[in-house]
NUKE-27507 format. One record per residue (C-alpha): residue in three letters; x, y, z. Coordinates in steps of 0.001 Angstrom, whole numbers, plus 500000, padded with zeros to 6 digits. Example, Ala and Ser with C-alpha at 12.3 -4.5 7.8 and 13.67 -1.06 7.14 Angstrom:
BEGIN
ALA512300495500507800 SER513670498940507140 
//
This chain:
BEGIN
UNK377380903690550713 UNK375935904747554385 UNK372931903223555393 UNK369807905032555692 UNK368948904565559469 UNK365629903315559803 UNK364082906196561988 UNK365701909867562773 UNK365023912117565070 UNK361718914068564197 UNK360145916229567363 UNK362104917047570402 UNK361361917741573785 UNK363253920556575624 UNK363503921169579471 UNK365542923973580572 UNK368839924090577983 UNK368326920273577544 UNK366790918449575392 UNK365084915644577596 UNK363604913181575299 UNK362969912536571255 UNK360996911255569451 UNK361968909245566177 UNK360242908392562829 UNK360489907924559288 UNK358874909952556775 UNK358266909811552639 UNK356355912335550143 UNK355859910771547074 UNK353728911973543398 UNK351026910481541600 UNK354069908633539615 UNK355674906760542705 UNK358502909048542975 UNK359754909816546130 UNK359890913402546262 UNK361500914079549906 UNK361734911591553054 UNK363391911369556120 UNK364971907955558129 UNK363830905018555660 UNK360965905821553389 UNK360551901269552906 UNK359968901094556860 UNK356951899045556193 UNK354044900067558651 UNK350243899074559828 UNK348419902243558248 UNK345996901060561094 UNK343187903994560481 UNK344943905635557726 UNK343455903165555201 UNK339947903968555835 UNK339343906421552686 UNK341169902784550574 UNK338700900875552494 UNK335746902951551990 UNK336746903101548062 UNK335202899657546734 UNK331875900637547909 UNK331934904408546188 UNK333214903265543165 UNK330641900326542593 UNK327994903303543281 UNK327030902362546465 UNK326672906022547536 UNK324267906420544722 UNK322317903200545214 UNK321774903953549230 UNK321494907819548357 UNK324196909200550730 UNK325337912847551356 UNK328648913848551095 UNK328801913945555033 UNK327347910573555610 UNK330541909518552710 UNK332931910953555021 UNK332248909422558414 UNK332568906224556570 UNK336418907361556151 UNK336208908778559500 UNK337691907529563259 UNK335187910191564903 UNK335205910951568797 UNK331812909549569043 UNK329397912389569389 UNK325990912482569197 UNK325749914071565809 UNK328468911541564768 UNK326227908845566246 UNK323601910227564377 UNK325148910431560321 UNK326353906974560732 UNK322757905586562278 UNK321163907806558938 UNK323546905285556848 UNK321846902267558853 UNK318551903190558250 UNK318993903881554683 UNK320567900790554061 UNK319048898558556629 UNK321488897716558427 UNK321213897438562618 UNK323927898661564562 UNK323839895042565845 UNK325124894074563294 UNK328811895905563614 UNK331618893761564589 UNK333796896577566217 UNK332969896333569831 UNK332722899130572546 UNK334421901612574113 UNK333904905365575689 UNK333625907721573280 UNK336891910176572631 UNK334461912794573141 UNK334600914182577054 UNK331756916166577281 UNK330096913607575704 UNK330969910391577179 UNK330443912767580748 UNK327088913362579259 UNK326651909715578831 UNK328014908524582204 UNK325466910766584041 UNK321975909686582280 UNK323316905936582770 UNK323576905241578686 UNK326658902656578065 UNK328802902906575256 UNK327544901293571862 UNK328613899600568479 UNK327710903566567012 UNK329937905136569256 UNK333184903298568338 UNK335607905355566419 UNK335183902671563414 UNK331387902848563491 UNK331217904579559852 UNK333928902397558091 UNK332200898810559879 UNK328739900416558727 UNK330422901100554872 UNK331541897418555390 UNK327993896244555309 UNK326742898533553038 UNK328953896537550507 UNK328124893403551810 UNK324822894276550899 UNK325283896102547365 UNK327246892606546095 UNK324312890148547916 UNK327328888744550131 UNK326606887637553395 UNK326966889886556260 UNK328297887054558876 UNK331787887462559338 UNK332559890415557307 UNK335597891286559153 UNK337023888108558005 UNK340456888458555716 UNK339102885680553733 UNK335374887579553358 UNK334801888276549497 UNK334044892138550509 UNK337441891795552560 UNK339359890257549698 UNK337877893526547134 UNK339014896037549282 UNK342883894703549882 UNK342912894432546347 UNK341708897495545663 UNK343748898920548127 UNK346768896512546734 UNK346180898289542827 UNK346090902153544436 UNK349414902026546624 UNK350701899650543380 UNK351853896952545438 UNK351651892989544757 UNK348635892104546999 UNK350574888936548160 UNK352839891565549986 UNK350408893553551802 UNK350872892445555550 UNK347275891529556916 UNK346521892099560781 UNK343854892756563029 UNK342758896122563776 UNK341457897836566887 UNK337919897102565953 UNK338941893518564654 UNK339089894182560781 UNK342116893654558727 UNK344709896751558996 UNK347578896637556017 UNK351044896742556494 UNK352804898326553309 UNK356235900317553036 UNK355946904126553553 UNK356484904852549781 UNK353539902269548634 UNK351330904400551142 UNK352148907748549975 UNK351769907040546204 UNK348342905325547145 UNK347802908998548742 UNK349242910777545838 UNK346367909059543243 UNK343710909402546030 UNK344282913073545600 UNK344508913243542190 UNK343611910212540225 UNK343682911113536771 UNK345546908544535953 UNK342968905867537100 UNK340035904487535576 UNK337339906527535158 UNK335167904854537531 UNK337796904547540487 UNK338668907987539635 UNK335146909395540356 UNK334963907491543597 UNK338744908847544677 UNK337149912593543904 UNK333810911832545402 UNK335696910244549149 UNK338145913473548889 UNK335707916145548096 UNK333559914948550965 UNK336511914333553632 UNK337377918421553206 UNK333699919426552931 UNK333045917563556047 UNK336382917401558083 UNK334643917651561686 UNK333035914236560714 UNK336442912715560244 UNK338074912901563462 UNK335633915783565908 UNK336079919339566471 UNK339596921080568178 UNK341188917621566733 UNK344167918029564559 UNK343075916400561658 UNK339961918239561312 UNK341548921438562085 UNK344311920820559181 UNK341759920184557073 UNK339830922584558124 UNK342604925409557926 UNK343945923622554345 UNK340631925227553027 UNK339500922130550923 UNK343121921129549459 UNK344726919079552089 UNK343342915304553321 UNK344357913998556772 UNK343806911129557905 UNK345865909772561327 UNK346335905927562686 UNK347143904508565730 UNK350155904000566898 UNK351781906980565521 UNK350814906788561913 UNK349586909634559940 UNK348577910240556244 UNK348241913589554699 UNK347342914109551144 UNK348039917492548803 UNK345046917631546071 UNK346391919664542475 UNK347305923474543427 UNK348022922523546838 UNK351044924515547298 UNK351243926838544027 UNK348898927175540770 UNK350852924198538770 UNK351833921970542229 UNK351019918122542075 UNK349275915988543703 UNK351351914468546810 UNK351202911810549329 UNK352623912006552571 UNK352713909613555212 UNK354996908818558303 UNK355566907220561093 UNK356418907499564962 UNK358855904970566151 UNK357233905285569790 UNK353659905184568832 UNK353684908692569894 UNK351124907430572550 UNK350371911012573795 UNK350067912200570626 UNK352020915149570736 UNK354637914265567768 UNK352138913749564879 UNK350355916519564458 UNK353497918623564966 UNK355437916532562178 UNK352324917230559752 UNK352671920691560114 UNK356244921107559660 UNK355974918869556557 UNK353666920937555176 UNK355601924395555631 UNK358781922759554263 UNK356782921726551378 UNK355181925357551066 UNK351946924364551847 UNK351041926414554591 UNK351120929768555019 UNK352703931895558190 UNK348624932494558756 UNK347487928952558990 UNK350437927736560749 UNK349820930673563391 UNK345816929070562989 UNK347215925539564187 UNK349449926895566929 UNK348649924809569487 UNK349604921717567303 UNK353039922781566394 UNK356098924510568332 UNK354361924914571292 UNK355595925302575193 UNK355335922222577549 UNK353697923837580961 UNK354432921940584667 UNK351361921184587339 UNK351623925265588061 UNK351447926140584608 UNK354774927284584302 UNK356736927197581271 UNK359428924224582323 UNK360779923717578021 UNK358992923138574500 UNK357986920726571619 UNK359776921499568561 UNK360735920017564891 UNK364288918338565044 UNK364458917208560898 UNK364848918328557595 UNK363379916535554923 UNK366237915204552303 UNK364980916205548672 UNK365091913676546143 
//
């Protein structure tokens, strides 16, 4: 039997009748019963999700009724799933959160850094304001970190800890969705210093798969999977920021499709009931870029063309997302010098 090789080719980049460089990955689609629907390279590669678990790690807190008990909107629910650009109306939902929970954006353990934002952190650089704990990309999920440190009485020292009670709920929550042994969920340190999970593509996806439709679930998780779904498509610009890709899938997906992207070239996308066709399931996709895709070009390409092999997107709304998918690459003198364009196929199960 031939090996599957662990990444294929996925996006290529043409220059003249060449194709200059490529840019490998591994992908798997998988249904609310853990079958693996299509994939390309391996669909086992185990992978950080990095930011693609923040609608898992946001999940304890809905489902023990924290949004209820702090009186959240559906927008302040989805920045806590978000990695925002750090604008000032992102700064603002997540410092609403604060000050109906009392927490003080002191109290975040994510650091600093400019926000994604240019007009924004130009805005910034010219009335002298540095960046803050609100402005970090994980500003919602640290602040929904708190929030259940606060709805369990747990102590909000060291809350990024592995070891933290509130740290230990939410891999295990995370463990039971993408049904996975929690013992074998890789633990490391995230960007913003909280744990990130490293799982196999196919535990990922079906954790996507029952985010977007957990029927099969207890009624309580289910509710909180609905509630953290309903408000990342009703809010999408608080996810990522406007003209970014996730938020314009989502946007364009018109309330059935969930995106959520992680560093170092790792993206989740999930298909809600009807997605693709009156009777369609429920699907999770995730993959990954061998290179980290570190200009981001591959991803959001990759999405898309997942999506129109699965039937999920019309001629209209891929036309809407143009300028994520086969696209020309431009020199210094803006002329046209090659393109970006899908290299795979997915392999149906």
């Amino acid at each position: 039997m031939t090996p599957v090789p662990q990444f294929v080719p996925l996006v290529e980049a043409t220059r003249g009748d060449l194709v200059e460089s490529t840019h490998f990955g591994a992908i798997a689609v998988v249904d609310t019963k853990g079958q693996l629907i299509a994939s390309c390279g391996d669909p086992h590669q185990v992978a950080f999700l990095r930011s693609s678990s923040k609608p898992f790690q946001a999940l304890p807190f809905i489902e023990q009724g924290g949004a209820e008990a702090f009186h959240l909107t559906n927008e302040e629910i989805a920045v806590l799933c978000s990695s925002h650009i750090g604008t000032d109306h992102h700064v603002e939902v997540v410092a609403a959160i604060q000050t109906k929970t009392g927490i003080k954006q002191e109290d975040l353990l994510c650091g600093t850094h400019p926000p994604y934002d240019k007009s924004t952190s130009e805005a910034m650089l010219l009335r002298g304001e540095k960046p803050s704990p609100n402005r970090h990309n994980c500003s919602g999920k640290h602040t929904g970190f708190l929030a259940l440190a606060l709805l369990n009485n747990l102590e909000k020292a060291d809350y990024i800890n592995p070891q933290h009670p509130l740290q230990v709920e939410v891999t295990r929550t995370f463990a039971e969705l993408c049904h996975i042994d929690v013992k074998d969920v890789h633990i490391g340190i995230d960007g913003c210093s909280a744990p990130v999970f490293g799982i196999p593509l196919v535990n990922a996806a079906w954790g996507w798969a029952n985010l977007c439709d957990p029927t099969q679930l207890p009624a309580s998780r289910a509710a909180a999977c609905r509630k953290i779904t309903n408000a990342m498509t009703s809010f999408p610009e608080m996810i990522a920021g406007f003209g970014s890709s996730d938020t314009r899938i989502m946007q364009v997906g018109a309330g059935k499709i969930v995106v959520k992207r992680g560093a170092e070239g790792y993206q989740s996308i999930g298909l809600l009931p009807g997605a693709f066709g009156p009777e369609s399931p429920a699907l999770g996709i995730v993959f990954k870029i061998a290179d980290g895709d570190p200009l981001e070009r591959a991803r959001p390409l990759v999405g898309i063309e997942i999506l129109r092999q699965l039937g999920a997107l019309s001629a209209g709304q891929i036309q809407a997302l143009s300028e994520f998918y086969t696209r020309p690459i431009y020199n210094w003198s803006k002329l046209v010098a090659g393109e970006l364009r899908p290299a795979f196929q997915l392999n149906w199960a």
